[in-house]
VOPA-410201 format. One record per atom (N, C-alpha, C): residue number from 1; x, y, z. Coordinates in steps of 0.2 Angstrom, whole numbers, plus 5000, padded with zeros to 4 digits. Layout:
<rs>
- NUM X Y Z
...
</rs>
This chain:
<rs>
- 1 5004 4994 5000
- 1 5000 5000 5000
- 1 5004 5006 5000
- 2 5004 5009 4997
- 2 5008 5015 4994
- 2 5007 5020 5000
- 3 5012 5026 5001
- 3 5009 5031 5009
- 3 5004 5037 5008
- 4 5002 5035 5000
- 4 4996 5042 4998
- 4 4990 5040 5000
- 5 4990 5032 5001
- 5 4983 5026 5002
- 5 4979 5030 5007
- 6 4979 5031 5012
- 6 4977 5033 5019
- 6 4973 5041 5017
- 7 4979 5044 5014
- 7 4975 5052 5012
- 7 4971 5051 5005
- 8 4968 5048 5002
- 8 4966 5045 4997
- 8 4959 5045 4999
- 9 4956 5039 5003
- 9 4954 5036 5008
- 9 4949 5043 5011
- 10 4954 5049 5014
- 10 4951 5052 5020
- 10 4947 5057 5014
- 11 4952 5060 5007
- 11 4948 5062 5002
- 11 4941 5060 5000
- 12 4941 5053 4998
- 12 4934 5051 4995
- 12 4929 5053 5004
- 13 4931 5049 5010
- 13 4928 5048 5013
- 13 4923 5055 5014
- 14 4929 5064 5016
- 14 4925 5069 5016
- 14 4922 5071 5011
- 15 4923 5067 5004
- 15 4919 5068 4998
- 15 4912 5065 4998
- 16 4912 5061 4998
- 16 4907 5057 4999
- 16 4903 5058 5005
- 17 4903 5063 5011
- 17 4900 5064 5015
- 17 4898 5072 5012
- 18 4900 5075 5010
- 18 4900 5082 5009
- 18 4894 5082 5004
- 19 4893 5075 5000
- 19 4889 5074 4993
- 19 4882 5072 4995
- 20 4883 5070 5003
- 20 4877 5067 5005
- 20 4873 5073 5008
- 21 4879 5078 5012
- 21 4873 5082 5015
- 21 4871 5088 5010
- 22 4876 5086 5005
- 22 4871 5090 4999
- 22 4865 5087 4996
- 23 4865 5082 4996
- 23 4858 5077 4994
- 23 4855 5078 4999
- 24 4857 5079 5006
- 24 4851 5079 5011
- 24 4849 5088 5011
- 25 4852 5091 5009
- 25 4848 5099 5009
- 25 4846 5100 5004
- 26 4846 5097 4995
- 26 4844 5096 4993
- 26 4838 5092 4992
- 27 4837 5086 4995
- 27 4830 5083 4994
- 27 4824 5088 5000
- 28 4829 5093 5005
- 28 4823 5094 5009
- 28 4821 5102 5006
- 29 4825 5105 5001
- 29 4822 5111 4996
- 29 4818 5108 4992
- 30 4818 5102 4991
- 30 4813 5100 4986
- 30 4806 5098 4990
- 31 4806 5097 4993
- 31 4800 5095 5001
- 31 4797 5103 5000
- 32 4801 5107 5002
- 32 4799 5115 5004
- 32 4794 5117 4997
- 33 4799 5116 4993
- 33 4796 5116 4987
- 33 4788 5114 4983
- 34 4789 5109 4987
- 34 4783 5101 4984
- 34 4778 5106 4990
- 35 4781 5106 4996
- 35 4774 5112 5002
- 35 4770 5118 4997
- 36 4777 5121 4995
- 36 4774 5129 4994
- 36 4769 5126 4988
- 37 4771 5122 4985
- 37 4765 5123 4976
- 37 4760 5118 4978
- 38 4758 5116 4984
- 38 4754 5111 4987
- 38 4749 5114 4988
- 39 4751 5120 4993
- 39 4749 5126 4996
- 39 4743 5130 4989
- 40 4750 5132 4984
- 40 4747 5139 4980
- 40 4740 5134 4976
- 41 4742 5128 4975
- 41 4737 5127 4969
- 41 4728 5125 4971
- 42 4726 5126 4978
- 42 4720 5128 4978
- 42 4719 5136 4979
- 43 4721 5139 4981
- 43 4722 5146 4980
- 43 4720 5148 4973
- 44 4727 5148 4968
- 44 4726 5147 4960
- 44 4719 5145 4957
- 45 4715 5141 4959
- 45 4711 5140 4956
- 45 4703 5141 4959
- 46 4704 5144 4966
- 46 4699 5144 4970
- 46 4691 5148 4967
- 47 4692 5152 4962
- 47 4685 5153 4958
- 47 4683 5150 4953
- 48 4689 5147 4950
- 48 4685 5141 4944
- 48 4680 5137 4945
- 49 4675 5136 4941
- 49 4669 5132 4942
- 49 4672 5123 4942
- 50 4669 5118 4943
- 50 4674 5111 4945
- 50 4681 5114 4949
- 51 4679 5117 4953
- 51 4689 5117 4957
- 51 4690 5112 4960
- 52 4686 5109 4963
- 52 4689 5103 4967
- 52 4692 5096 4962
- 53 4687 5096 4957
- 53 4693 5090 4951
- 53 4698 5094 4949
- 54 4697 5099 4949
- 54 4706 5102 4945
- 54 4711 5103 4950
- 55 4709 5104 4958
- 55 4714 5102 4963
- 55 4716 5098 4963
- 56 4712 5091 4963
- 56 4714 5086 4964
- 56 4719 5084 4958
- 57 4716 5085 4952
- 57 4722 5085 4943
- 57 4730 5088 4948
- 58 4727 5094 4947
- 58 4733 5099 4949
- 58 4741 5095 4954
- 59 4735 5094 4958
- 59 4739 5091 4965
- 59 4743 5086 4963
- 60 4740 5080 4958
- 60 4743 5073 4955
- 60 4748 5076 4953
- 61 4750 5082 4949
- 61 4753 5085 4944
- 61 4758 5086 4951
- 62 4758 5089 4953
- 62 4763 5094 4958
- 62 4765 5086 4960
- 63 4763 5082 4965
- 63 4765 5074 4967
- 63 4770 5073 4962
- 64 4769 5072 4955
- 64 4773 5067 4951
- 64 4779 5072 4949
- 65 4778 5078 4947
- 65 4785 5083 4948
- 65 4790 5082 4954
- 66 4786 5080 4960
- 66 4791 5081 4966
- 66 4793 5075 4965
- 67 4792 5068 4964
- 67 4795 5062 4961
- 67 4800 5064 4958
- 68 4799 5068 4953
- 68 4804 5066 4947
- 68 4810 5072 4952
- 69 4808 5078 4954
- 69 4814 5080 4956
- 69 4817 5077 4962
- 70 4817 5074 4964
- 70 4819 5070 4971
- 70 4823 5063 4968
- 71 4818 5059 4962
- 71 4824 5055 4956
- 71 4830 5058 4955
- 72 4829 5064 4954
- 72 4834 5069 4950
- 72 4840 5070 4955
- 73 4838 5073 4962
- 73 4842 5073 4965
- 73 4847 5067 4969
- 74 4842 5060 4968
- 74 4846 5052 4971
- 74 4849 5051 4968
- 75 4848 5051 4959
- 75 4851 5047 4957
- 75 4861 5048 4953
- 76 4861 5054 4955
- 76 4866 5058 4951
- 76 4871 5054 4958
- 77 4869 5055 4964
- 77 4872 5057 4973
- 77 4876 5048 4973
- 78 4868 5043 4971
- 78 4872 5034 4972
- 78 4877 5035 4967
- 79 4875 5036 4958
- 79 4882 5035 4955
- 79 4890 5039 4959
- 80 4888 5042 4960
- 80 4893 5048 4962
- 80 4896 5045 4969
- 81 4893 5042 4975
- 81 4893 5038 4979
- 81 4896 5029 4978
- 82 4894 5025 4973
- 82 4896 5020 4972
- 82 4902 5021 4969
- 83 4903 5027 4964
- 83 4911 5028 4959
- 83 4916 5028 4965
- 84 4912 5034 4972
- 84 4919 5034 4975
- 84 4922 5027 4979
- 85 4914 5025 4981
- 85 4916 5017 4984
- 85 4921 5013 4980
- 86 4920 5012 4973
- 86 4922 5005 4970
- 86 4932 5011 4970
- 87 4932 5017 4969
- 87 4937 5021 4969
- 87 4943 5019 4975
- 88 4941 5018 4982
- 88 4941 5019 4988
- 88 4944 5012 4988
- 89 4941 5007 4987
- 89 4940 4998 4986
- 89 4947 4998 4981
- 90 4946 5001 4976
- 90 4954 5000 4971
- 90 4960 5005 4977
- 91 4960 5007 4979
- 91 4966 5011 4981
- 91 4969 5006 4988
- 92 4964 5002 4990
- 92 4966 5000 4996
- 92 4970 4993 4995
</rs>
């Protein structure tokens, strides 16, 4: 094991923590996010004639947005987390 091994090691490992607590403040801007348009969209429609089916449409809509950004958020964070594992794994 070569003497860089160890600082190598401490690199990925404050990398990889640094990655996560930005996936965790970013999944919880998206939460904030998913609140405020949860909030606004019966507001927005509160005069429309049918408002209650188009809250509920709306609301699906807002739901499956906050899926995909929360997708968007995990999935970049594991690749990014497993590179540095299998990285960490070769070095040792």
């Amino acid at each position: 094991m070569s003497p860089q091994a160890p600082s190598f090691r401490n690199a990925n490992a404050a990398l990889a923590e640094g990655l996560r607590a930005d996936k965790e403040i970013s999944l919880a801007a998206v939460e904030v996010l998913h609140s405020f348009t949860s909030l606004l969209v019966p507001i927005s429609v509160a005069a429309l004639p049918n408002r209650q089916r188009l809250v509920a449409s709306l609301d699906a809509v807002v739901d499956r947005g906050y899926d995909v950004l929360t997708q968007a958020v995990e999935v970049p964070y594991e690749r990014v987390a497993a590179t540095l594992d299998r990285l960490s794994r070769a070095s040792a």
